[in-house]
N, C-alpha and C positions, 0 to 999 in steps of 0.2 A: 694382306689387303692390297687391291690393287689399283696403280695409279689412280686409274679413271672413278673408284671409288671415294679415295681417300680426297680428290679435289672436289667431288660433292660435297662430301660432307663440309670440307673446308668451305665450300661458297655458303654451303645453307647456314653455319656458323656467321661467314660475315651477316647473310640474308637478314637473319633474325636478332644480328649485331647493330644493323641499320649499318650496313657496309661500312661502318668509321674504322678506321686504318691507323695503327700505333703510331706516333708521331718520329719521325726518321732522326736521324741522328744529325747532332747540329754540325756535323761535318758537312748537310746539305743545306745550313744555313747558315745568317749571319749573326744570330745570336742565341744565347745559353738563356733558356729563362727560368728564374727560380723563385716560388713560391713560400716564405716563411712566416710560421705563425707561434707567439708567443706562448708561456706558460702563463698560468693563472687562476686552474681549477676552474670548477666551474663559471666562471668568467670567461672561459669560449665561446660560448654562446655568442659572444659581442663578435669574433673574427668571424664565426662560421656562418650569422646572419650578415657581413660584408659578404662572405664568398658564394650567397646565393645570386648576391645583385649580378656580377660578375660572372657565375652560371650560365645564370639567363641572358646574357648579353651575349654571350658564347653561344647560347644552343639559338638563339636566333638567328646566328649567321651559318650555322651547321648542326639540327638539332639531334645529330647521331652519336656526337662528340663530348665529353667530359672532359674536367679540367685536366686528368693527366693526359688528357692528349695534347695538351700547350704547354704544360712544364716540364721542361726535361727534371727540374729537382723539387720536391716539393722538402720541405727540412718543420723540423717540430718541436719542440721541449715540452716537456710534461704535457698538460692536457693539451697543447701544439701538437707536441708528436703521439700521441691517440688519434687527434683527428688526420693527422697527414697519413699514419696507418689505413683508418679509415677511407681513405680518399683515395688512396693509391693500392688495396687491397683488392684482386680479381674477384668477382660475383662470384660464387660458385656455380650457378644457371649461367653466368655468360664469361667466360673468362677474359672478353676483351673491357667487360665495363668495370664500373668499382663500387666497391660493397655498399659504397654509402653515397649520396649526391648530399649536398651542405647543408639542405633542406633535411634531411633525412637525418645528416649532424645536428640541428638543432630539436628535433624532434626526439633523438635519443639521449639527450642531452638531458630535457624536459622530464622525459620519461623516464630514465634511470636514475638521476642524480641524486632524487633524497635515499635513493637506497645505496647507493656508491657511500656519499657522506652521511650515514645512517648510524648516529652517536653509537655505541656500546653502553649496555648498560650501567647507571653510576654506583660501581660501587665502590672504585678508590677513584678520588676525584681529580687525579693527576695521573690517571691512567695512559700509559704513552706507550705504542701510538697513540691520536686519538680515533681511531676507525682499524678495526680490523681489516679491510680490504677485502674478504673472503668474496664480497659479492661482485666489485669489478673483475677479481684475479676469475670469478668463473664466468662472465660474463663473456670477459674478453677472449678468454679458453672456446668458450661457445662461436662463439660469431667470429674468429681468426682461422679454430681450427689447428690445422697443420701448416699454415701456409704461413713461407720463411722468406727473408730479405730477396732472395733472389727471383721471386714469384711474383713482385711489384710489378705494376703497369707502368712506373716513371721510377727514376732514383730517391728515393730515401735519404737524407741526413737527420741522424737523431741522434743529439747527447745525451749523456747517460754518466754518474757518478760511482764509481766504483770502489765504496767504502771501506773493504781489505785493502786494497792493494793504493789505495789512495791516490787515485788518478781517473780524469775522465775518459771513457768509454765513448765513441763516435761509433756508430753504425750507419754504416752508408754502401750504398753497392757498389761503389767506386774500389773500396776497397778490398771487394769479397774475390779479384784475382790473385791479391797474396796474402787474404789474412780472412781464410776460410772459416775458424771460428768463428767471425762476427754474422755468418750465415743462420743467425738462430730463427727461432718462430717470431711472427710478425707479435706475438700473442705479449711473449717475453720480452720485446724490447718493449714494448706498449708501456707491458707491468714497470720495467725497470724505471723507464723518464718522468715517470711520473709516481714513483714512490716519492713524496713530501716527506721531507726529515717532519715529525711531531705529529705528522696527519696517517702516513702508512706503510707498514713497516718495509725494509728494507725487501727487494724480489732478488731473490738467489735462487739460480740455473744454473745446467751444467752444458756447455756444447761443445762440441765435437775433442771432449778432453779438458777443456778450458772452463774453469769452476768462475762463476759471475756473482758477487752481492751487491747488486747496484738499487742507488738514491739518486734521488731529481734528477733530471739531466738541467735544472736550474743551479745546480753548484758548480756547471761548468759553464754554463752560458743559456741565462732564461730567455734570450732573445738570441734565435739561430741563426740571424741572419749573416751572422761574418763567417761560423762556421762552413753556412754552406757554401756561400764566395769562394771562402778558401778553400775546400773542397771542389771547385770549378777548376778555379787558376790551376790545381795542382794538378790536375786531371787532364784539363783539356784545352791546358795555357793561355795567353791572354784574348780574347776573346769581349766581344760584343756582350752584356750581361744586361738582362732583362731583371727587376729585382722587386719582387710585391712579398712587403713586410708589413705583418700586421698586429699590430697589441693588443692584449685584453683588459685594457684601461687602465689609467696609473689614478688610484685616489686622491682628491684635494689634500695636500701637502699637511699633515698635523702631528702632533707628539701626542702619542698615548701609549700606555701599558698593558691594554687591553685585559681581557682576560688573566686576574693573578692564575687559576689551574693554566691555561694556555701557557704560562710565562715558563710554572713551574716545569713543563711539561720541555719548554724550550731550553730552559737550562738545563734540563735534565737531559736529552739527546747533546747537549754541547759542550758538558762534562764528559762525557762518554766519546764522542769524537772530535775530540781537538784538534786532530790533525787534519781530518775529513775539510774543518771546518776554517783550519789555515790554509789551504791549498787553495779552497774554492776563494777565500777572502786574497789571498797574495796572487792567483792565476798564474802560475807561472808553469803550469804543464800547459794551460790554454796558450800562453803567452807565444809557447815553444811550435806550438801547432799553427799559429797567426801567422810567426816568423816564417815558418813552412810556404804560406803562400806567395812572400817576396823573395825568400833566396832555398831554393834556386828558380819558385814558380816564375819568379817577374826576373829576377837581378841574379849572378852567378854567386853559386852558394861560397865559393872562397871566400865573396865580401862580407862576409857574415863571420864572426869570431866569440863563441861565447865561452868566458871562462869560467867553472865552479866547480867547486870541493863538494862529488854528491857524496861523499860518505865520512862527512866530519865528527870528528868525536861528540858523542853524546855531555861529552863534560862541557863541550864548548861550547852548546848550544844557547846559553842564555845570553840576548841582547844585549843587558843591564850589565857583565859581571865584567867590569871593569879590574880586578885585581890584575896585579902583575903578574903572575904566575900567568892566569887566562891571554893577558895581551902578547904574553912572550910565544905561549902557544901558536895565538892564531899567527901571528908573525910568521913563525918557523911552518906552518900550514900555508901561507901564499907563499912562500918561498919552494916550498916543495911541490907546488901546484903548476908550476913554469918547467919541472922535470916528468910532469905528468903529461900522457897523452892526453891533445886537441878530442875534445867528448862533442857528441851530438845527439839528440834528442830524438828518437825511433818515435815519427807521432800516429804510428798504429799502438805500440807496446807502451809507450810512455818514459820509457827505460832509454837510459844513454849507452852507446857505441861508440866504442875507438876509431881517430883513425891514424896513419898511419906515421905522424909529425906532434914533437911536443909541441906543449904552449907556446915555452921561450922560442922555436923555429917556427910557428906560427906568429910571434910578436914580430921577431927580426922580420920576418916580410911584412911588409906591410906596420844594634839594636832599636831603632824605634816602630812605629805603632805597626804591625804585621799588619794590617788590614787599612793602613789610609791607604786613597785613592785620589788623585796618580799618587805613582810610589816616592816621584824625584819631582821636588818643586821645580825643578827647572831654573833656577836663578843664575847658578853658575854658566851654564848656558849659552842661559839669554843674555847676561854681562861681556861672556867671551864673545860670543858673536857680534855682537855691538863695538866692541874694541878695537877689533880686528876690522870689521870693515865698515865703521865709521857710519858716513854717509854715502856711500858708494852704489848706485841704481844698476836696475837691468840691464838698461842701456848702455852702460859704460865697461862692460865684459870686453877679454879679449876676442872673445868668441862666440858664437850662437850657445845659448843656454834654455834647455828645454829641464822644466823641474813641473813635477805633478805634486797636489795636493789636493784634499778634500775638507768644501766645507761644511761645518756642521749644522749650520741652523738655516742655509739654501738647499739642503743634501745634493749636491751636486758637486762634481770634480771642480777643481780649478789649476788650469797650468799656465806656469810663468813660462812663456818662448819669447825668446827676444824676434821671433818672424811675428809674431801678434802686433809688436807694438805700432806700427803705423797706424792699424785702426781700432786698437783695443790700449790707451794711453794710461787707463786703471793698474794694466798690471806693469807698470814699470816702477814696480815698489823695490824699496832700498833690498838688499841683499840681505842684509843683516834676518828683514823679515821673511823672506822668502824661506832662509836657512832652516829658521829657525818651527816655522810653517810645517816643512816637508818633514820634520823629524820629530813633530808634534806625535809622537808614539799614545794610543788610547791605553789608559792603565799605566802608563810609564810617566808622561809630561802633561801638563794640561794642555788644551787645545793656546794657539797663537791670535789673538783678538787685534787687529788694527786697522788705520784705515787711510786710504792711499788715494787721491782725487776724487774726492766724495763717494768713495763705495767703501763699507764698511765689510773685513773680512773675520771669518770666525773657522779656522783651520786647522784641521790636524794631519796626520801623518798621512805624504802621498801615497802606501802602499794601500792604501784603501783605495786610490784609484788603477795603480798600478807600480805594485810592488818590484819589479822587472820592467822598465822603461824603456826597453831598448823600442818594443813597438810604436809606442808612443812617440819617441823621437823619428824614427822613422818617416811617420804620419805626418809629423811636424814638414819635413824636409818635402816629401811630397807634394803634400797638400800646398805648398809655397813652392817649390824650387820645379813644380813639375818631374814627369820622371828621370833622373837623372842618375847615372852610374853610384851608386852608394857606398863603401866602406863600414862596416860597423862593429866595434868591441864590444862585447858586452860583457861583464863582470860580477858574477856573482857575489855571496858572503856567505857559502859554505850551507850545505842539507844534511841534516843527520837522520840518518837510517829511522826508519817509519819505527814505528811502537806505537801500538794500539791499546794498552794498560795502562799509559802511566798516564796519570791525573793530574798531573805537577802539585805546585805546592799548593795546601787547602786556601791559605790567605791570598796569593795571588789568583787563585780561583774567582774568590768572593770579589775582588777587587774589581775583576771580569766582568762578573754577574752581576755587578753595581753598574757599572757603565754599560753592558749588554741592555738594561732595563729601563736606561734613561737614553738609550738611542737607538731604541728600533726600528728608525727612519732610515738613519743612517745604512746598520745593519743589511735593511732589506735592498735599499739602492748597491753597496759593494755585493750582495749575495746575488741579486740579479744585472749586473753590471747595462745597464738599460743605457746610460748616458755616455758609457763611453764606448757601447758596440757605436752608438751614433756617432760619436767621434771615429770611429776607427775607419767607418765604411765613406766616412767623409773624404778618407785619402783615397778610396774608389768610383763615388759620385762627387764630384766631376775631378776629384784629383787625376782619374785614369779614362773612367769613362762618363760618357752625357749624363748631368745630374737628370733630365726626363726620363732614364733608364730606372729609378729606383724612384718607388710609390710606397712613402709608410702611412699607416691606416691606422691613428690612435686618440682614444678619446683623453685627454691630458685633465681632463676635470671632471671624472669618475663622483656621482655624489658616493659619499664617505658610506652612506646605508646598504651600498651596492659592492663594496669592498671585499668582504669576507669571499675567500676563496672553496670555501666549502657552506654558502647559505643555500639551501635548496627549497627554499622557501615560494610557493605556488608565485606571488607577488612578487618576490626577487627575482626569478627566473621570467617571466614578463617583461617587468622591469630592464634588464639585462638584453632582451631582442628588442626594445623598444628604443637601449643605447647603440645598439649596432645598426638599427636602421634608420634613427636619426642621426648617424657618422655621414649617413649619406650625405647629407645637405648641406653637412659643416666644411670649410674649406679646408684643403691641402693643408698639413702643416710640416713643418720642417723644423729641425732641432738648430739652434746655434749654438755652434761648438764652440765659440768663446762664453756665451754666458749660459749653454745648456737651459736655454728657455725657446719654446717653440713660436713660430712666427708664420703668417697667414700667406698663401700664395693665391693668386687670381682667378683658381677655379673651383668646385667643389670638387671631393674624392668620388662623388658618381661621376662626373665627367670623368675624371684621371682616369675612370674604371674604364669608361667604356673607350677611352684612347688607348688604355691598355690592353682591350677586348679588340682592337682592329689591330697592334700589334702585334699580339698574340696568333691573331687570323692570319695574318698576312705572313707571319713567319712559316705557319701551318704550310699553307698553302705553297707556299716558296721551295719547301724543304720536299713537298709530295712532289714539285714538279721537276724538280734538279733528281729526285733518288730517279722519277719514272724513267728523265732522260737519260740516264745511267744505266737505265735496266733495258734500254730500248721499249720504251713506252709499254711496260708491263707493272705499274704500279700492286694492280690487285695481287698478280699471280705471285708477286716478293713476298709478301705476307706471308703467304702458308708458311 
């Protein structure tokens, strides 16, 4: 073909493109901007009618243009990342535009969903999944195609649960220079983020050698928005970030058991994958991947130190087993664990690597009733703790002391930081309670009931906020001390080798599925960790950068009718665009990370939108004029 050919056809493509131009790379500007949109099933509807308002505000200052031509990332979970697919997917009539404008997203939304969520017929009534999926899994076959991560208009973040190998799965084009596998069909990650443990079944693919069985990319994170962050920082270091996050409603706060088949259905995926269902509850592959964006993206990775036993004997595994024999064990296990090579966390593979200095040379620098529930009254305990440290408060530590907990009947975290108490005077509760709070184990101790300057607390075990704290304090130091050179140990208590068969014991099961049933709420806040992404991103708006950089869009009082993430009900699905687009009018809200209750700012989220639509412009615009100058004012002809 020859030149003078081949740049026809090229103009006639932009011609009939409406000449709109890929958006340049933010080395030609001053900021990274990233687009993320919650899971929720069919509860999208509520993001996707915010991202028409915000469309249109776009094509009215350039009406050639689509949102991937303003976000360098668009990131997704579950029905999130469908629509970010969607969004970021080339036409196949025009390959510069996207398969779907938001408009277009709610309209198929509308239009497929009671067949997406389209019961099976009843004939065991705790049939699990509950939806075969055959008609998204061909749907999205249809309308995807062949076209694979690399074939995006803008970058891709989408998590993904990978239920073998029991670790989260990230697809992101950031990563597809050394970790070619993750180059699969846009079709298959789609499937994968959005397999709902109990709603549809697991998507298993095979790519480029690399065998996949991936569930939700909600077991790693239902709200993408740190992953994609950290996917920025690590990629493209610190940088100016642009950040619109948006939720697909959190329901008015209530205890119920919903559906006994639903239950039955849920206990029955949660016997089957305990460990699936430990990992996503303790985060600690996510944790490793967080860690990834401050050292070495922000702070040098030497200040980072984490020590843990990934292959500890299966005999040792149990939290509870106090005998002698087990305590001697694990003793002679930390002691051996200081002759062990310094491990680091591979956060493509998930897998740890050596390197080249042990621990200890990393130091030197630097019979009754099987079935009651909890199983340990807790008395002794509570006694020792109280004896030992008396009346002794937060405030009177040698040191800064950052302890996470979660309560039960707020469903929201709570962490004791001696940096809070200047204006958070509640949690300078005595030690004793705090102690005994964090280790509030579910199934193990009862929850820890008290109450401290007039706030009543109802607590249990911090690893439902965060099992691996190291991030957490981190954020702490941050978020108060400003960025400052860090140091940080972090210390494991030993992983034992994945096993996907063993059910543990029948009574401690049921003991599970007793407290599984009576705290749902709970449950689903640690499975979609919603309040403490908002905590985490806190130590990035304005811990790092302008809290006007980051715009979250969420309706926090969802009525309760609107809830089910699979109602595809003619009047629910209405309903549903009629919550998204009265978001418009409602003001800005913000989360408070001391008491994780959201709080009103002085403008509505249409305005944010459209401040965020001349940002957006203005970066555009900035970035076309810096690449032209660079090219000697040949903007069009870089394109080809």
């Amino acid at each position: 073909m020859s030149p003078l050919l081949l740049f026809g056809l090229v103009f006639l493509s932009h011609f009939n493109g409406g000449l709109n131009t890929p958006l340049p790379s933010p080395n030609f500007g001053d900021h990274v901007s990233i687009l993320s949109i919650d899971g929720g099933g069919i509860r999208g509807i509520i993001p996707a009618t915010v991202l028409i308002y915000l469309d249109n505000a776009l094509k009215a200052k350039d009406p050639t243009t689509s949102l991937a031509d303003y976000f360098d990332v668009i990131s997704g979970t579950s029905t999130g990342g469908i629509m970010s697919v969607m969004l970021a997917a080339p036409n196949a009539s025009d390959s510069n535009r996207p398969l779907f404008t938001p408009s277009q997203v709610v309209q198929f939304y509308k239009k497929n969903g009671p067949n997406i969520f389209k019961p099976r017929s009843i004939i065991d009534p705790i049939q699990c999944p509950k939806y075969d999926g055959k008609f998204l899994r061909d749907t999205a076959r249809q309308i995807l195609k062949e076209t694979r991560l690399d074939q995006t208009l803008t970058n891709l973040v989408i998590p993904t649960f990978d239920e073998d190998k029991i670790h989260p799965v990230i697809f992101s084009n950031y990563k597809l220079k050394t970790e070619s596998y993750l180059n699969a069909k846009l079709s298959d990650i789609a499937l994968g983020t959005s397999a709902a443990p109990t709603y549809f079944p697991s998507h298993e693919f095979q790519n480029d050698g690399v065998a996949f069985d991936l569930a939700d990319g909600a077991l790693a994170a239902n709200n993408p928005a740190l992953v994609a962050v950290s996917e920025v920082i690590q990629n493209n270091g610190q940088k100016e970030i642009l950040l619109l996050s948006l939720g697909t409603g959190i329901p008015t706060a209530q205890k119920r058991l919903g559906g006994i088949f639903d239950l039955g259905c849920q206990a029955l995926w949660l016997s089957l994958h305990q460990d699936t269902f430990n990992e996503a509850m303790f985060r600690t592959d996510v944790t490793h991947y967080y860690l990834a964006t401050i050292f070495p993206g922000i702070l040098p990775a030497d200040n980072y130190l984490r020590i843990e036993e990934y292959n500890l004997d299966p005999s040792m595994e149990e939290m509870d087993d106090a005998s002698k024999k087990n305590m001697d064990k694990l003793e002679t296990v930390g002691k051996n664990l200081l002759l062990q090579k310094v491990k680091r966390m591979n956060v493509n593979t998930f897998l740890p690597f050596e390197l080249d200095q042990t621990n200890a040379q990393a130091l030197d620098r630097s019979f009754f009733d099987p079935i009651k529930c909890p199983k340990y009254d807790g008395v002794f305990l509570r006694d020792k703790a109280r004896e030992l440290l008396n009346d002794t408060r937060l405030n009177q530590t040698l040191t800064n002391v950052v302890i996470t907990s979660f309560d039960e009947q707020k469903i929201y975290p709570v962490l004791f930081s001696s940096f809070k108490l200047k204006t958070q005077t509640y949690l300078n509760a005595l030690l004793s309670d705090i102690g005994l709070s964090t280790s509030a184990a579910p199934t193990f101790f009862p929850s820890h009931k008290f109450q401290n300057d007039g706030v009543e607390f109802d607590l249990i075990d911090g690893a439902m906020a965060a099992n691996n704290p190291g991030l957490v304090a981190t954020s702490e130091v941050i978020q108060h001390s400003g960025q400052k050179e860090i140091v940080l140990l972090s210390l494991g208590t030993g992983i034992t080798p994945k096993a996907k068969d063993n059910l543990g014991n029948i009574f401690d099961g049921l003991c599970a599925f007793g407290w599984l049933a009576e705290n749902l709420d709970v449950i689903s806040e640690v499975a979609s960790s919603t309040d403490m992404s908002h905590y985490y991103l806190a130590t990035i708006f304005p811990g790092l950068l302008p809290a006007d950089n980051y715009l979250r869009i969420e309706e926090y009082n969802l009525d309760p009718s609107m809830k089910d993430m699979d109602n595809t009900d003619k009047t629910n699905l209405d309903n549903l665009e009629k919550a998204g687009t009265a978001l418009l009018t409602q003001k800005v809200k913000r989360i408070n990370v001391n008491t994780f209750l959201p709080y009103e700012l002085d403008q509505t989220n249409a305005q944010a939108l459209d401040r965020l639509a001349e940002k957006l412009y203005a970066e555009r615009q900035l970035r076309l004029k810096r690449k032209s100058m660079e090219k000697g004012g040949r903007p069009f002809i870089e394109t080809v």
